[in-house]
VOGU-3710 file (C-alpha; in Angstrom, 3 decimals, decimal comma):
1> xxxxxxxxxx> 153,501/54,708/13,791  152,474/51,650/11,385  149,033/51,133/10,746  147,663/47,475/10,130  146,749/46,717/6,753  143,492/44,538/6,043  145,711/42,538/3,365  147,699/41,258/6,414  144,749/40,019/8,311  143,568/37,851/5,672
11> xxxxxxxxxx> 145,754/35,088/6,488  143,662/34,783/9,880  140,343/34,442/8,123  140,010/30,909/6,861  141,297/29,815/10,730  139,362/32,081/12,099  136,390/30,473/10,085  137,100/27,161/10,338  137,301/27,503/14,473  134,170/28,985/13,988
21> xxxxxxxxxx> 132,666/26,078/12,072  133,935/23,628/14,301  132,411/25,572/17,258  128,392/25,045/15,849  129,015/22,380/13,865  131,090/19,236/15,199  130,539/20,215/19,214  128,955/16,767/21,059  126,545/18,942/22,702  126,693/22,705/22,963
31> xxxxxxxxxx> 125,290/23,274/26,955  127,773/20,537/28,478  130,875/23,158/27,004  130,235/25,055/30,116  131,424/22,045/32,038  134,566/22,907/34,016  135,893/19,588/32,730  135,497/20,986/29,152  137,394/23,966/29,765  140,231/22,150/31,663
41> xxxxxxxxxx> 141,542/19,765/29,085  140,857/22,474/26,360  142,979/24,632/28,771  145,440/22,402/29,437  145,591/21,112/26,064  146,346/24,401/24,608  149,303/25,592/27,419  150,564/22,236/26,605  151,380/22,818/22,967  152,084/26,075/23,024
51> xxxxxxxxxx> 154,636/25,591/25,939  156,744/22,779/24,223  156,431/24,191/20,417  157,568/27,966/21,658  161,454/27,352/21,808  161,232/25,505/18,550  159,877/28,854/17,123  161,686/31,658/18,788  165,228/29,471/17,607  164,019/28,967/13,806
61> xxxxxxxxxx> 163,188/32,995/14,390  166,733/33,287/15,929  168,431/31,268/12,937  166,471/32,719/10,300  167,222/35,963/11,517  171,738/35,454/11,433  171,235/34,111/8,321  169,181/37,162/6,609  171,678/39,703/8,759  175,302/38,035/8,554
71> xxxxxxxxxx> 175,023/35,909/4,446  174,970/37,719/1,821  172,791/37,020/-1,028  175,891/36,956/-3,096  177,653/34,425/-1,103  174,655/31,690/-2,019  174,180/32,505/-5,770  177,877/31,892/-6,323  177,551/28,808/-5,190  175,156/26,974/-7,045
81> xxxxxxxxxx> 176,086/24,215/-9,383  175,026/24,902/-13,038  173,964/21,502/-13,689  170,440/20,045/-12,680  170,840/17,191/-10,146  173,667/19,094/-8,489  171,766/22,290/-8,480  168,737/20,887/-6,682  170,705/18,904/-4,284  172,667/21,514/-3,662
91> xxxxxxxxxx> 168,894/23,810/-3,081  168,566/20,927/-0,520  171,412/21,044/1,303  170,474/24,773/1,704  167,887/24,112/4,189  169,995/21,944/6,414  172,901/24,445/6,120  170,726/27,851/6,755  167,510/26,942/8,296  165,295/29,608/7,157
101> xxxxxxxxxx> 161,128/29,244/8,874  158,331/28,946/5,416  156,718/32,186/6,795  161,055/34,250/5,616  160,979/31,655/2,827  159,673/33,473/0,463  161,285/36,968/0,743  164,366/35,569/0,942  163,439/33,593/-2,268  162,337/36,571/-4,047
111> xxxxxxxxxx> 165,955/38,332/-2,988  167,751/35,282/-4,468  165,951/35,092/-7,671  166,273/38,535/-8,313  170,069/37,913/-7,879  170,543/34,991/-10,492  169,163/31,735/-8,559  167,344/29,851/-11,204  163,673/29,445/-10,510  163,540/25,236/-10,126
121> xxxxxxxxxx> 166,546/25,721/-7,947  164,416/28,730/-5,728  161,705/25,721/-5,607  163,583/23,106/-4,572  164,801/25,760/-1,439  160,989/26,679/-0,908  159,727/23,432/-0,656  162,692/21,605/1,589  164,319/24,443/3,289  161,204/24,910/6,112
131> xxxxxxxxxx> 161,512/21,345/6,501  165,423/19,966/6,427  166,587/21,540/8,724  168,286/20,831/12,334  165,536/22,770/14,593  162,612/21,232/12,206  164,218/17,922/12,979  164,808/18,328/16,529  161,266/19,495/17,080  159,718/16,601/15,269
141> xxxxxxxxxx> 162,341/14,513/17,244  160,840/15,861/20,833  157,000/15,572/19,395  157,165/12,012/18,842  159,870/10,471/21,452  157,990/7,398/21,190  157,847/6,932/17,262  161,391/8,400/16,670  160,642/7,167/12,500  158,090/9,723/12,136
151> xxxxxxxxxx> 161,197/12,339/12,252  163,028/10,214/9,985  160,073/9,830/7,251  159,462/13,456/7,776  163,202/14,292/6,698  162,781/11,469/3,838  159,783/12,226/2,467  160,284/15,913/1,919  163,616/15,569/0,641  162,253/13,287/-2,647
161> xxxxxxxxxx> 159,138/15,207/-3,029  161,366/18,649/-3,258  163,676/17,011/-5,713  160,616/14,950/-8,261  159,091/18,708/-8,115  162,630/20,053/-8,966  163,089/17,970/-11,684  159,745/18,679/-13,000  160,324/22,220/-13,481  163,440/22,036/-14,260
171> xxxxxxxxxx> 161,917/19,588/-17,706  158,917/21,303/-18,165  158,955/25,133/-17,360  161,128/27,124/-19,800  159,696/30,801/-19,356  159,935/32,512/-16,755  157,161/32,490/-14,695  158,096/35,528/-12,176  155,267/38,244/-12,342  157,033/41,187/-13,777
181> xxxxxxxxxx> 156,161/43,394/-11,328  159,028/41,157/-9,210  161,606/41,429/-11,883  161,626/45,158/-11,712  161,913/45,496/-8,070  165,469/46,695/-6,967  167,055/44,807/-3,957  166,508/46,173/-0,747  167,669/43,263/1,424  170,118/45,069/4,329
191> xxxxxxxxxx> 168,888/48,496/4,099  168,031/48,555/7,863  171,335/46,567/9,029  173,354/50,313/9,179  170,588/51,570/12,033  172,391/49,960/14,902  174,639/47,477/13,569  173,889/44,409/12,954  173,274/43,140/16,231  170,303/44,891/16,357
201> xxxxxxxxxx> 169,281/43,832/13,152  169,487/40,018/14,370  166,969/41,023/17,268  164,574/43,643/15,286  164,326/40,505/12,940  164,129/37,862/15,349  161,356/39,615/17,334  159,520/40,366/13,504  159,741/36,733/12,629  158,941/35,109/16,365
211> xxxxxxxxxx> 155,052/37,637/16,006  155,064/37,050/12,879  154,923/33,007/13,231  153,659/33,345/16,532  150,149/33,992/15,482  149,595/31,149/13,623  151,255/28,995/16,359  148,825/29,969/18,935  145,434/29,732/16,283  146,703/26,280/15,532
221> xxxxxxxxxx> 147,063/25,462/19,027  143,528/26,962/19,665  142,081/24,900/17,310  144,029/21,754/17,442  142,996/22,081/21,257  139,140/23,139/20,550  139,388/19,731/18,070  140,372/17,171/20,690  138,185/18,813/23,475  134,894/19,321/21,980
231> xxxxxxxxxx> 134,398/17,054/19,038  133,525/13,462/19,910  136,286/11,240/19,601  134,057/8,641/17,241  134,008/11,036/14,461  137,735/11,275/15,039  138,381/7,734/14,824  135,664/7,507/11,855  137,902/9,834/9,626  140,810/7,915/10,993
241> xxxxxxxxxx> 139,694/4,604/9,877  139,012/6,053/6,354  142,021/5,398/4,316  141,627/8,478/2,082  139,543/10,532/4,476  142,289/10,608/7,301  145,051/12,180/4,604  142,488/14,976/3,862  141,167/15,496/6,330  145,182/16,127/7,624
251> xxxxxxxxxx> 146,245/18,006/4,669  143,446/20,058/4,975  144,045/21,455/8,177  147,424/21,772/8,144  146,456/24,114/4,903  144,188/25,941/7,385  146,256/25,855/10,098  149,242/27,470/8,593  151,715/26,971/11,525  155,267/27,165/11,292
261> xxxxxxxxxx> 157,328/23,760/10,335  159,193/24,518/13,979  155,809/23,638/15,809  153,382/21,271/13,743  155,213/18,217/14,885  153,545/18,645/18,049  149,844/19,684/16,958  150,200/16,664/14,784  151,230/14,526/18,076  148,094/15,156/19,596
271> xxxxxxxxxx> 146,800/13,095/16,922  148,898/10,195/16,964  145,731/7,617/18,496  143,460/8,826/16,077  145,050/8,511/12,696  147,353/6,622/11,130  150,893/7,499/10,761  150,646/8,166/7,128  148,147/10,746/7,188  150,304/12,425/10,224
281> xxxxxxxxxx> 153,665/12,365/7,856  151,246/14,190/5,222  150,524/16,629/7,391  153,689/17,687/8,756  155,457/17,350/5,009  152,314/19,292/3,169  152,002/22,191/5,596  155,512/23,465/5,631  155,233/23,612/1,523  151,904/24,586/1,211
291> xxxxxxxxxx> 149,705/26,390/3,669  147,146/29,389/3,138  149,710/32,164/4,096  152,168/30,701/1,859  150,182/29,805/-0,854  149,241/33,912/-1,079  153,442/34,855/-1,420  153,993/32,163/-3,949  150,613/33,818/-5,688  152,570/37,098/-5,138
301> xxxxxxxxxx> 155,584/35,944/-6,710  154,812/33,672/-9,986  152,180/34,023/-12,317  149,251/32,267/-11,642  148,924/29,432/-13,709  152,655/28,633/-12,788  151,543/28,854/-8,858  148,552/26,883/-9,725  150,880/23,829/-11,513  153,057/24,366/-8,204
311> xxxxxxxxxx> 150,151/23,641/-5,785  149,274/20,663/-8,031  152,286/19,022/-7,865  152,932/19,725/-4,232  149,845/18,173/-3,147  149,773/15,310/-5,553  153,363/14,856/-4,765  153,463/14,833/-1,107  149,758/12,579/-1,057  151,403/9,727/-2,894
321> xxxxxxxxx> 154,382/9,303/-0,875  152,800/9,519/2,029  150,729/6,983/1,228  153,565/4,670/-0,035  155,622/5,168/2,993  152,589/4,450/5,387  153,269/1,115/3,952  157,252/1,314/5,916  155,722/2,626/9,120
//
């Protein structure tokens, strides 16, 4: 029998804490949350999301899952392009090929480095795998029948920003920056596939992956339904109206929220009246690359003044083209 670590609840803390915040701080008026009207919409609210983003999740568990069981490691190394610009387009067309979920992104990063995958390549596939994808596109697709370009800018926005960050590490980072405690671990990838073939593999993985992301599907939809509920819809529209304010305030919670890029199409629906659709694109393109969960595996995986440059350029990145293609939709 496993016992839980503490290192694997920390994840839950900072949404945990921020729910909490929200709860005494931004509340219109604490005695009227007793209202059966209150707990209705936050009720229905809640079921809502959860209901439409849940076969979004368990398929990107599914997929995630054939890919880790039935494709070798091998297979992908041999196929990358030794040049630049092919290599990272290449890292791109990954994600639409073999759409792996952020929260198996990194372990199968760290599988694929330690086989030969050169580390601007592994970023590119980091960064845009999560995100192109058919299931990731499908669910923003559903989220936002009514503003079908939303899916399209989604698709198009993180497809330059993973390729500018490419590039930049590609020009700029010659040293390694894998922690060396990575570069001496020995590949383990498909020691449990012989237990039961690899049919059970697929499902012991798939039902890993669906918890896993599960989680952090229903604390975002707890909050993201706590947030439309309880705080007054002024200081919603107030952020909104603020040109800056409404992109941090987004990119900031979908840091916090740290849901899966199969179901933050639909929190960020719930939104759609209150902010513009710039600051909703920023959302659904920064969260998938950077979230808190992930942002502790990359810190697991490079150095830390490496990670840090990483974080820089994925939020500077993904800020300014959101912003310039607010000005398309």
């Amino acid at each position: 029998m496993t016992t839980l670590s503490p290192l694997k609840l920390l994840p839950l803390l900072l949404p945990i804490s921020f729910l909490i915040i929200i709860g005494f701080i931004w509340v219109p008026n604490q005695l009227e949350l007793l209202d059966n009207a209150y707990i209705d919409t936050f009720k229905t609210g809640f079921i809502g999301i959860l209901l439409e983003a849940l076969p979004f999740v368990l398929a990107g568990a599914l997929l995630s899952s054939l890919l880790r069981v039935f494709i070798p490691d091998e297979m992908i190394s041999r196929w990358i392009p030794r040049q630049a610009l092919p290599a990272i387009l290449f890292a791109c067309l990954l994600g639409i090929i073999f759409p792996v979920c952020e929260c198996g992104m990194i372990p199968l990063v760290r599988r694929l480095i330690h086989k030969g995958m050169p580390v601007y390549v592994a970023i590119v596939f980091i960064l845009s795998g999560p995100i192109l994808n058919p299931v990731v596109y499908g669910a923003t697709l559903t989220a936002f029948r009514n503003h079908s370009e939303l899916a399209y800018a989604r698709m198009g926005l993180a497809f330059v920003v993973a390729c500018i960050i490419g590039l930049i590490i590609y020009a700029t980072v010659k040293k390694s920056p894998i922690r060396l405690s990575v570069q001496r671990e020995t590949d383990n990838t498909h020691h449990n596939n012989s237990r039961g073939g690899k049919l059970a593999a697929v499902f012991v993985h798939t039902s890993d992956e669906f918890f896993e992301m599960g989680k952090y599907l229903i604390i975002g939809c707890l909050l993201t339904a706590g947030i439309q509920t309880f705080m007054v819809q002024d200081s919603l529209a107030a952020i909104g109206d603020k040109p800056l304010g409404s992109y941090f305030f987004m990119m900031g919670l979908a840091f916090v929220l740290s849901l899966c890029s199969t179901s933050d199409a639909f929190v960020a629906s719930t939104f759609v009246h209150s902010f513009p659709a710039g600051a909703l694109l920023a959302f659904m393109v920064f969260g998938p690359m950077l979230d808190f969960k992930n942002s502790l595996m990359l810190l697991s995986l490079f150095k830390t003044k490496f990670a840090l440059y990483l974080f820089f350029l994925i939020f500077s990145s993904v800020f300014i083209g959101a912003v310039l293609m607010s000005l398309w939709l």
